[in-house]
Every structure is written in C-alpha cells, then in structure tokens.
N, C-alpha and C positions, 0 to 999 in steps of 0.2 A: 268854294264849297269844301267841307271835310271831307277829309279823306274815310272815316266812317260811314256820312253819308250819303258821300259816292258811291261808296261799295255797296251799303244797298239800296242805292237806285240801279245801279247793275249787276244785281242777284238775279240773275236765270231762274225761267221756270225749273221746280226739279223735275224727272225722268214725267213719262207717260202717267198720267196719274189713270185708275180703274175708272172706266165711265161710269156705270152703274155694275154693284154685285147685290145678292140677293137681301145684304145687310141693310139695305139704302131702302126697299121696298119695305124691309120688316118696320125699319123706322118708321117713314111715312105710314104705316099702318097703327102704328102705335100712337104717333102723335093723332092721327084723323079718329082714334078712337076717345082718345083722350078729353081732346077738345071736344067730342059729341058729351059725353058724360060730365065731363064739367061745366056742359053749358046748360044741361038738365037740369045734374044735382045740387048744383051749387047756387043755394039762396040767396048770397049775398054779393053776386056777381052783378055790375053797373053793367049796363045796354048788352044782357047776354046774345042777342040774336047779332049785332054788327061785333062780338067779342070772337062771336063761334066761326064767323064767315070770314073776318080777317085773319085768323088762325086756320082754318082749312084754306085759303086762297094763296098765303105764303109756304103753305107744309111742300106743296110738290118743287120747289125751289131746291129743297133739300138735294133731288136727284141730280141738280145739278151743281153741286156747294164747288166739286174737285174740279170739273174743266172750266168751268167758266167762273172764279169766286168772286171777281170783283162786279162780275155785272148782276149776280148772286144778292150779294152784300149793296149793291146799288140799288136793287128794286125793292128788297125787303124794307131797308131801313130807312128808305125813299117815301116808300109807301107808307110806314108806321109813322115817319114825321108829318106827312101830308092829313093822316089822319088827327095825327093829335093836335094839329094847329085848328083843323077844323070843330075841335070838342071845344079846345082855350078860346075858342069865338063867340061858339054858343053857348059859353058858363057852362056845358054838360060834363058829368065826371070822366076820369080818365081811364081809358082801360086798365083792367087790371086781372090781366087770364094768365093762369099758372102756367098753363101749360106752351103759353109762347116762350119758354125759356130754353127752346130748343134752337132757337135765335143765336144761343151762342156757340154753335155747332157751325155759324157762319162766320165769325172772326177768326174761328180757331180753321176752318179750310183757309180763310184768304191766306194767312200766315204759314202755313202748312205748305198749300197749290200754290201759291199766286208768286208771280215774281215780283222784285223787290218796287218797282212802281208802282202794280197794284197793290202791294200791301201797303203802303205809303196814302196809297188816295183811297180807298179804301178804311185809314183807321181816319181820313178826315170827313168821310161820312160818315162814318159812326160817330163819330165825339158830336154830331150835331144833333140826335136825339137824345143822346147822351144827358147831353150840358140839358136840353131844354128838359131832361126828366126830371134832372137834379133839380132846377131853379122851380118848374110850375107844381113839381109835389115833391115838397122839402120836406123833411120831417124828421131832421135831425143829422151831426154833423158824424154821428157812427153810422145810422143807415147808409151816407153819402160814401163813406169811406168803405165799406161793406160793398156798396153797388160796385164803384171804379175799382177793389181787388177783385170782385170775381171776375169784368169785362178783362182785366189786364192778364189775370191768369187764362183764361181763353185765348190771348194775343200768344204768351209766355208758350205756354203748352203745346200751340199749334208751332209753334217759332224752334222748344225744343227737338222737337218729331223730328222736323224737316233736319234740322241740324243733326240726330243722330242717323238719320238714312244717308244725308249725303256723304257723313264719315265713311258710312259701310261700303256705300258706294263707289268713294274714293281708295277704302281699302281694298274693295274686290277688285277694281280696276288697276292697282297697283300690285295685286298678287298675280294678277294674269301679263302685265307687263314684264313681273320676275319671272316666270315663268317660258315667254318666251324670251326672255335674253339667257335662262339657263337653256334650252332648245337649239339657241343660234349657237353657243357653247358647245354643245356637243356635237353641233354641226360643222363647227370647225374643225372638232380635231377629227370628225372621220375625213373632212376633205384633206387635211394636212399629213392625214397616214396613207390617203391614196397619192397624194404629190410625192411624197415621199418615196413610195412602192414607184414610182414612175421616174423618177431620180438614179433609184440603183438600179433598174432595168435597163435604162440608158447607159447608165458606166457600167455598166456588166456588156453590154452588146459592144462596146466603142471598145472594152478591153479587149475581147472574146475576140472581134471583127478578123482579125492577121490569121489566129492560128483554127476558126471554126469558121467559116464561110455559113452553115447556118443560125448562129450564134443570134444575128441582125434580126434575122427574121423572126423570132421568137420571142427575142424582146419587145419587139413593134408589135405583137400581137399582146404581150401583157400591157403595154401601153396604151394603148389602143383600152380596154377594156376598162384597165384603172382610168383613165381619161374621160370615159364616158359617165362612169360611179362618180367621178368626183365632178363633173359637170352639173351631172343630178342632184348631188346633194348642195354644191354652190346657187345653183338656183331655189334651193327648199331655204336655202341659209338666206339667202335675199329677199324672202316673201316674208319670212314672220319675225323678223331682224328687225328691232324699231331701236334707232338711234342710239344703241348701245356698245360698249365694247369693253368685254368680260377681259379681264385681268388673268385669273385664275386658272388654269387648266390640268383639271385631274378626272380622271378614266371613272365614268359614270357605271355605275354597275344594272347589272343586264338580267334578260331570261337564265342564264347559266346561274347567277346570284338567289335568283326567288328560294332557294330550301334554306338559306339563312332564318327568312321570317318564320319559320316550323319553328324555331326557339324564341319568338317574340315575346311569351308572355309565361313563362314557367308555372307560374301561380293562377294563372287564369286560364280563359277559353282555351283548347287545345287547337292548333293551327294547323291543317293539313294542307301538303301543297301538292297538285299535280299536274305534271306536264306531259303532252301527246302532241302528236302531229310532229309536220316538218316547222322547224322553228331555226332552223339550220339558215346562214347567210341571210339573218335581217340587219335593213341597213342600223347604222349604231343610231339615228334617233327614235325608229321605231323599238328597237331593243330595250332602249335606256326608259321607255315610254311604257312599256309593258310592267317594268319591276316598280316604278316613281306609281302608277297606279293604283298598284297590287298592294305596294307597300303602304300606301294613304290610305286604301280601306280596310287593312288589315288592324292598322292601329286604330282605326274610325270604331270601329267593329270592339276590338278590345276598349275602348274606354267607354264607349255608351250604350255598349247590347247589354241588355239587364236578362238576366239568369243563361247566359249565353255558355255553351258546353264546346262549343266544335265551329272553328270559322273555315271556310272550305274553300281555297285557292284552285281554281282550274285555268289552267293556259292551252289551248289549243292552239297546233297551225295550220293552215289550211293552204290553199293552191293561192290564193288571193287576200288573205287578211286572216291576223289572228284575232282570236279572241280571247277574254279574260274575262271569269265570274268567279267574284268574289261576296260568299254568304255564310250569313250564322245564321246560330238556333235560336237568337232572344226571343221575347215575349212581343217585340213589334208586329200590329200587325196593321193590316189596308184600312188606312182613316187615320193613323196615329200619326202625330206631329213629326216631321223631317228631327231628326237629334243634329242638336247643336256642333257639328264636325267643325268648324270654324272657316278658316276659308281654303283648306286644303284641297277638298273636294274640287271647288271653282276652279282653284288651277291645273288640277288634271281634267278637266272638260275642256278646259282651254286649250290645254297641251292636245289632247283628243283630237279638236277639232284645226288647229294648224297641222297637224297631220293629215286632214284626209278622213278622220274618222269620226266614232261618236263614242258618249261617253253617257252614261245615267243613272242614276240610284234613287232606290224606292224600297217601301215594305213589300215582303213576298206574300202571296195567297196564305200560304203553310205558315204565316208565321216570319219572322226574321227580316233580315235587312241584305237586299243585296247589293250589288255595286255591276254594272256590268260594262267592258268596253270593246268595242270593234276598231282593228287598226289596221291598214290596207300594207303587205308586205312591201309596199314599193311607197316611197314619200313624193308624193305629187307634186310636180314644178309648177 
C-alpha cells in the first residue's frame, strides 16, 4: 500500500465536531420549504409527489451530516440509487428536484468530519449514483464534465476546511507547548536562585561556625525556608514541563517592568498602567505571568481596537491572587466578532491555567475590549 494512501486510511476524526447549532435548523427549514414550493410551482417537474417526499424524507439527515457523515452519505445516496433503479425499470422518468442539491452538503461533511476510512467508502458510494446518473441521462460530454467538477469540488472544499483547522489546531497546540517550556524556563532559574541562596547560606554558617556559635543556626533557618520555595516551585516546574529542555536563560521581566508598556504605542491609544495592592514577594512564574499577559493585551488592543483613545492596565494584589484588567475604549461591542489577535491570546490562557488560574477576553457592555486574568499568589504543586 502507498504510503499516501495509508496516510489517509489513518486520518483521525478531527476534534469534536458541533452536533447541531441553530444553522442546521435554519437549513432544514429552508430546504423543507423549498421543496414544498417547488413541488407546487414547478410545472414541469416528473412524479412531483415521490420528487417532494424523497426531498423532505432525506432533508433531516442534514442534522446529522457532522457526527455521523458516513452513515449520513450511506443512507441518502443508498436511498436515491435504490430509487432510481426502481424508475430505469419502470421506463418512468428520472427525478429531476432542484432543490435536492443540497445533497452536496453531504460529501463536503464526509470529507470535512469523517476520518480518512470514511471518507474512502463513503466517495465509493457516491461514484455509484454517480456513474449510473451519468450513463442513464447522458446528455452530453460538457454536462458530464460539469456534474464530476461540482461533486469533486464538494470533496475539494470539505477536504480543504478540515486541512486548514487542523493547521490552526496544530498551531494553537504548538503555541501552548512554547508556552509552557518558556514557564518551565523560568521555573528554573527561580529554583536555581533559591539553591543558590541555599549554597552561600551554608558556607556562610560552616565559615561563621568557630568564631559565632549562632552563626549555624541562622543559616538553617534561611535554608530551611529557601528549601521549602524551591521545593515548590521544582514541583510547579515538573507538572507543566513536557519533554523539553530550554537552552537559554535570561531574567523574564515582571510586575516591577509593567510601566515600560505606558510607552507602547506613542502615535496611538494612550496606555495607562496601574498598580495596587501587595504585589510584593510573587513567586517569579507568577510575576513573569502577570507582565507576558499584560503585555499580549496591551499590543492586542493597539493593533485591532478601532478608534481606541485609552487602553487601561490594572494590577491588583490581593491576600490570595492577583489580578489583571486590561481594557480600551474601541468601538467593539457584545455580539462583535472576537478580532483576529492570532494565537498570543491562547498562550496566555494557557500559561493562566498551568498556574492555577484563569484567564478570558471579551467585548465590554460599555463598549471596548477587555482582557481579564486571575493568578493565585502561591503556584500550585
């Protein structure tokens, strides 16, 4: 077997496909309407009464094109052969309803939903009413060639879908994996500044020991303390650590850094940043987590808020978690399409949530676009 056509006989379903959304009903309503009126009005329509019923009898199929396409694609074009063998019998003419062309909203799910073996037996029931439409009502070798591109572009178009979601998907899933290997990164070097601090605590007490009798004891209490930080964050660093191992290491900038962004955009939005609360002794990935978010919405915000005057940074800390809201004044408001931030967002929600916290962004009531994240002062082991 090729190697092509292995590959897709072992094309995986993609993700969760929607079972039904409101779009699915609008259709079915549209075709069942359709089909009524052109079973009416249309004079020149053969056996309109078995045209109208075989057209509303496959319409609710539709609802389920995405979970189930190939059994979908089995019983429609099962059915329309079984019919048409029965007409080629009785010399009676061929169906011929416009509005069964929604028919091809079923080759383009298999190819879309279906994994790569349904969509394999799936295009070989299709080529069998296919071929017999072509041979029992020929009528010429441009009509033929006209049918086989629109079926094929149906195959094409559900085929290129699926191919660019799974890019995205492959992308998002590869921004959230950089994501935590920068995370484990900086989880490193806070455990490597507490070893550290635990290193000269040691040759400070071992030196001190002769001439300061409580020298010892002082240092074991700073040990003691760095020992237990850096235990905590060595188990943060082993939960969201996936098979990586960063090269690089340089000092992530923090809540102290956030009035940098107040100069982001000179020509544009004005950026105000404010910081309250105790913000005082976070560990360095939640630190490095507060400015990496701050700073993705702040440029989110300058590139896509339209007639945007004022983007507004707030950092609070609290006894147990800070938080960060980040919003402007554009013209977005509740019901306007998410803007296109690309997948920076995704990785701080990610980052977010291997913290411990949450992370979300949405149009505001008033108008604008916020960003908002909660991050627990302490990194959960």
């Amino acid at each position: 077997m090729s190697n092509p056509l292995r590959s897709l006989l072992e094309e995986p379903r993609p993700s969760v496909p929607p079972v039904r959304v409101w779009r699915d009903w609008a259709l079915l309503a549209v075709v069942t309407v359709s089909a009524v009126l052109e079973g009416v009005l249309r004079e020149d329509l053969p056996l309109p009464v078995l045209s109208v019923v075989l057209t509303l009898g496959l319409a609710p199929l539709l609802l389920w094109r995405r979970t189930h396409p190939l059994a979908v694609v089995a019983t429609a074009f099962g059915v329309t052969t079984i019919v048409d063998i029965g007409l080629i019998a009785s010399d009676a003419p061929a169906l011929d309803m416009y509005t069964m062309v929604y028919l091809l909203l079923l080759p383009y799910a298999l190819f879309r939903w279906g994994s790569g073996r349904e969509a394999v037996a799936g295009l070989a029931i299709i080529l069998v009413p296919a071929t017999m439409a072509l041979v029992v009502s020929w009528t010429g070798v441009g009509d033929a060639i006209g049918g086989v591109a629109v079926l094929m572009s149906a195959f094409a178009l559900g085929w290129a879908v699926r191919s660019q979601h799974g890019a995205r998907e492959r992308r998002m899933e590869q921004v959230k994996s950089e994501e935590r290997v920068l995370l484990a990164r900086e989880l490193h070097d806070t455990v490597a500044h507490h070893v550290s601090a635990i290193a000269v605590q040691a040759q400070a007490g071992r030196a001190l020991a002769a001439t300061s009798p409580s020298s010892p004891l002082e240092a074991l209490e700073v040990i003691e303390v760095e020992a237990s930080r850096a235990l905590a964050e060595m188990r943060a660093m082993v939960r969201v650590l996936r098979n990586a191992a960063p090269a690089d290491y340089a000092p992530q900038p923090g809540v102290a850094d956030l009035e940098r962004l107040s100069g982001a955009s000179p020509a544009g939005p004005r950026v105000e940043v404010r910081v309250s609360g105790d913000l005082a002794a976070l560990p360095a990935a939640i630190d490095a987590a507060v400015f990496r978010i701050a700073q993705e919405a702040v440029t989110n915000a300058l590139r896509h808020a339209r007639n945007a005057t004022l983007v507004d940074v707030r950092v609070t800390g609290g006894q147990s978690a800070v938080s960060l809201a980040v919003r402007d004044d554009g013209d977005t408001r509740p019901g306007d399409p998410a803007p296109d931030a690309g997948f920076g967002l995704a990785g701080m929600v990610e980052r977010a949530l291997l913290l411990g916290g949450t992370c979300q962004a949405g149009p505001c009531p008033g108008g604008g676009w916020a960003v908002s994240a909660t991050l627990p002062r302490q990194v959960s082991a």
